[in-house]
N, C-alpha and C positions, 0 to 999 in steps of 0.2 A: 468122306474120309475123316481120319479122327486127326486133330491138330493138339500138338503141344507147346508153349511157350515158356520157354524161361524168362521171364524179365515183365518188370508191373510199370514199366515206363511207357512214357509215349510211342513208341515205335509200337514194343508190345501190343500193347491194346490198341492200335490202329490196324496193326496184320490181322488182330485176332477178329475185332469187329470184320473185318473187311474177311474173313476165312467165312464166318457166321452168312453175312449176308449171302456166298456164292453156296452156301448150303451145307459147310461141312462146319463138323463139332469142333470145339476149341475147350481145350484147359491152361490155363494160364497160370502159372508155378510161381510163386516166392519163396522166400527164405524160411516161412512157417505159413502155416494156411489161417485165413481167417484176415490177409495184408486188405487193407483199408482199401486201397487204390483197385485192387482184384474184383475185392466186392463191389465196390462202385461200377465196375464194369459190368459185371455180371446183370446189375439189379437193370442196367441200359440199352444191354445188348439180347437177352430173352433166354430160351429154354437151352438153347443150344451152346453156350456161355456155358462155361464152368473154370471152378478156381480148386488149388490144392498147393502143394510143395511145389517145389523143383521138382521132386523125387516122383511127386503122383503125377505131374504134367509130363515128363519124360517117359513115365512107364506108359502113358495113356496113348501118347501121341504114334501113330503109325508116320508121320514126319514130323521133326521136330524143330523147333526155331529156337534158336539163342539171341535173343536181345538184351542182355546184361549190358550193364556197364563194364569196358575193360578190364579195370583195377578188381571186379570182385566175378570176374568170367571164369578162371581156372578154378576156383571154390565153389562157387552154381553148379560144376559141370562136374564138382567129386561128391556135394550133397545130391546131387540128382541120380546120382549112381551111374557109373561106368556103363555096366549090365546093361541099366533099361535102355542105351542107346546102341548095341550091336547088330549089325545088320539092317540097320535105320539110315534113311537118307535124312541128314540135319541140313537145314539153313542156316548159313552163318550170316547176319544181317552187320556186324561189330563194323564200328570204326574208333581205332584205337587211341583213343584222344588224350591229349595234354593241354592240359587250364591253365599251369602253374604260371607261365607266364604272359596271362591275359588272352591274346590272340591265342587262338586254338591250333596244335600241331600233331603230324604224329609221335605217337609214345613208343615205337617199334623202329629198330633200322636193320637191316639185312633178313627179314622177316617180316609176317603179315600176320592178322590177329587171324586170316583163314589157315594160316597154313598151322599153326600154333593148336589151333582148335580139332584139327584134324591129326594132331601130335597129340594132344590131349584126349583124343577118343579113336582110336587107332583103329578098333571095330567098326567103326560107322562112316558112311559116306558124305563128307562134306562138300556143299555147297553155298560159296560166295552168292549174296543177291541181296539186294534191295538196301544196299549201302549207300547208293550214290545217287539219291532222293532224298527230297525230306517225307514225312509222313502222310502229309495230306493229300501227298499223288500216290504212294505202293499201290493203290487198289483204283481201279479203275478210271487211271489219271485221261484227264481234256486240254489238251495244247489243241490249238489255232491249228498249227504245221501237222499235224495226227499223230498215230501212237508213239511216245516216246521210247527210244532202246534201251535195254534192261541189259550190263554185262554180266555175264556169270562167270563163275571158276571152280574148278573140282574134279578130282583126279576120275571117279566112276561115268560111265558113260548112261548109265541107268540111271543114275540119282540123276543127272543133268537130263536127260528125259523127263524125266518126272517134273523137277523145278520150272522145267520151259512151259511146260504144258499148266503148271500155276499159271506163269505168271502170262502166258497166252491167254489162258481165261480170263486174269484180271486188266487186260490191255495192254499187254505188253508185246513192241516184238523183242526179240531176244539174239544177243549178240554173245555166244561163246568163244571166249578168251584160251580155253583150255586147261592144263592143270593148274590143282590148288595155290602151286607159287606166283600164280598171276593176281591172286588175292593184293600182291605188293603193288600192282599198276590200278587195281578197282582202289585201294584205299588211299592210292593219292588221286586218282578221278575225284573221291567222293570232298577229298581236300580243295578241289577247284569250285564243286557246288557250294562247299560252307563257306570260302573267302570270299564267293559271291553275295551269299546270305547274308554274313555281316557287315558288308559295302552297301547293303540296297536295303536291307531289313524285309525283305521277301521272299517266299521260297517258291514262287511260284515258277521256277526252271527246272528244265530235265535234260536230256541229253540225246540227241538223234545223230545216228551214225548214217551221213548219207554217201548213198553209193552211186556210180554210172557205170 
């Protein structure tokens, strides 16, 4: 399958490694082609790595991933063109964050950066995932207790097929929350992972929904 990413940050290039390894192609989009961090990726990860715009990572991707930083996500998602995302199941990976005042918060209230994003592309099917992780588990995370749960959210019932069955292949099981305004309960989930992160200086936690 063909992958596209928007965003040259850590998450980015950990889904995108992590898409390469499971066999499928990956283009990884910045704000102009030629971004430093792209090609460092590129030169790491082998043939199946590729880097471009927003606009060529969008148009290439048969699903597509948004990993922006919040503050510049609605501008990523109008330089990548509207267009090339219609009819597309996107990943929204975003947690909406605020620095301003040291501790980290959300930047969103009566809203979620999925729900936002799926306002922002009104043709394409969004799906919430892989928020409420840090990077070095998204793909084929190892806890002691076994596979960690993955929540998802997203109004189409086909894009959320599709995403489960990623992120089944990547070791996930998968807990569907249901539509995209649930995106507001994943991105304060993902707020209880970071508080923890910054309390222990380790990401090495995930999340397991256990049942009886």
């Amino acid at each position: 399958m063909k992958i596209g990413i928007l965003g040259t940050g850590d998450v980015g290039r950990a889904l995108g490694t992590g898409f390469v390894k499971h066999g499928h192609e990956v283009k990884i989009g910045s704000r102009e082609a030629g971004n430093e961090k792209a090609e460092a990726w590129k030169q790491e990860t082998g043939d199946k790595a590729l880097t471009g715009t927003f606009a060529d990572a969008a148009a290439f991707g048969e699903i597509v991933i948004v990993s922006t930083l919040w503050t510049g996500t609605e501008n990523a998602l109008r330089l990548a063109g509207h267009d090339n995302f219609k009819g597309k199941t996107v990943i929204d990976t975003i947690n909406p964050l605020d620095f301003s005042t040291g501790a980290p918060r959300l930047a969103v209230s009566g809203t979620s950066a999925g729900e936002e994003v799926q306002k922002w592309l009104p043709d394409a099917h969004v799906v919430k995932a892989f928020n409420i992780v840090g990077k070095a588990h998204m793909v084929d995370p190892q806890f002691p207790g076994g596979p960690p749960d993955m929540f998802i959210a997203g109004n189409d019932a086909g894009a959320k097929e599709t995403v489960s069955g990623i992120l089944k292949d990547f070791g996930w099981d998968v807990v569907d929350l249901g539509g995209i305004e649930s995106s507001r309960y994943l991105e304060s989930m993902a707020m209880v992972w970071i508080l923890h992160y910054f309390q222990t200086k380790n990401g090495n936690h995930a999340f397991k929904f256990l049942r009886k």
